[in-house]
SEMAR-83540 format. One line per field, with one value per residue (C-alpha): residue in three letters; x, y, z; residue number from 1. Coordinates in nm, 3 decimals. Layout:
aa	c(ALA  ...)
u	c(X  ...)
v	c(Y  ...)
w	c(Z  ...)
i	c(NUM  ...)
//
This chain:
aa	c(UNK  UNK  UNK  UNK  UNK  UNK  UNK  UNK  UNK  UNK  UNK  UNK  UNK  UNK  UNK  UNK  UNK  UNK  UNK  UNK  UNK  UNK  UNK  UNK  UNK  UNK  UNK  UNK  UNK  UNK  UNK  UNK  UNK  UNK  UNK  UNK  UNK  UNK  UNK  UNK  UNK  UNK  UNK  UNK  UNK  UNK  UNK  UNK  UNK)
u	c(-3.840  -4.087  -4.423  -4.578  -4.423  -4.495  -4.900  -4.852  -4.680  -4.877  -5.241  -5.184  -5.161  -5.051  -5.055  -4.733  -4.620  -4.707  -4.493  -4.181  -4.212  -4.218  -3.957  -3.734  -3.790  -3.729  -3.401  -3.328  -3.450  -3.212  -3.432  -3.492  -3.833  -4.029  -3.926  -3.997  -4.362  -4.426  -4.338  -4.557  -4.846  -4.799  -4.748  -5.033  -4.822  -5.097  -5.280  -4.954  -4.875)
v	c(-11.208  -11.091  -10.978  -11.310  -11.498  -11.302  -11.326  -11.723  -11.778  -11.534  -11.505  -11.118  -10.873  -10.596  -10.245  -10.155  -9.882  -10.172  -10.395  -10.193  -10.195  -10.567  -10.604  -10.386  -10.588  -10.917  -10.759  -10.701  -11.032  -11.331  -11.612  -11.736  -11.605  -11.882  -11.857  -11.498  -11.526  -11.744  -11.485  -11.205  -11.438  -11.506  -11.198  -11.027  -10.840  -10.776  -10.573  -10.417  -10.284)
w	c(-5.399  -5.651  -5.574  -5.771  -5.497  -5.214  -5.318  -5.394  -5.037  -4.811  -5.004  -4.951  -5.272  -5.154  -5.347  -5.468  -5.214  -4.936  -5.135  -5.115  -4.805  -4.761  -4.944  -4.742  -4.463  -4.677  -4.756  -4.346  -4.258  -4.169  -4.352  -4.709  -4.899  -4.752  -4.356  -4.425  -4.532  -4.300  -4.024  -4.197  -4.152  -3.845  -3.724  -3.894  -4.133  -4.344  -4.063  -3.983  -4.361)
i	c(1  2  3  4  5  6  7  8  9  10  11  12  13  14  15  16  17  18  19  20  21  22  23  24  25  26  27  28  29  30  31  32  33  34  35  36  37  38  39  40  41  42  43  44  45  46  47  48  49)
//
């Protein structure tokens, strides 16, 4: 998933070093880009980067 999409689905921009992070767990999780971001918000992943 690119960044672009991760901003469009979440509403989060995160800086790039929180980003690669992200994505590492995008990579680990069992879900497409979309069931993904909707965990992240509803875990408060943006509190948790």
């Amino acid at each position: 998933m690119m960044m672009s999409e991760f901003i469009e689905r979440t509403g989060f921009q995160p800086l790039p070093f929180e980003y690669a992070k992200i994505e590492e767990a995008y990579y680990n999780f069992d879900g497409d880009k979309d069931a993904f971001c909707r965990t992240f918000v509803k875990a408060d992943g943006e509190k948790k980067v």
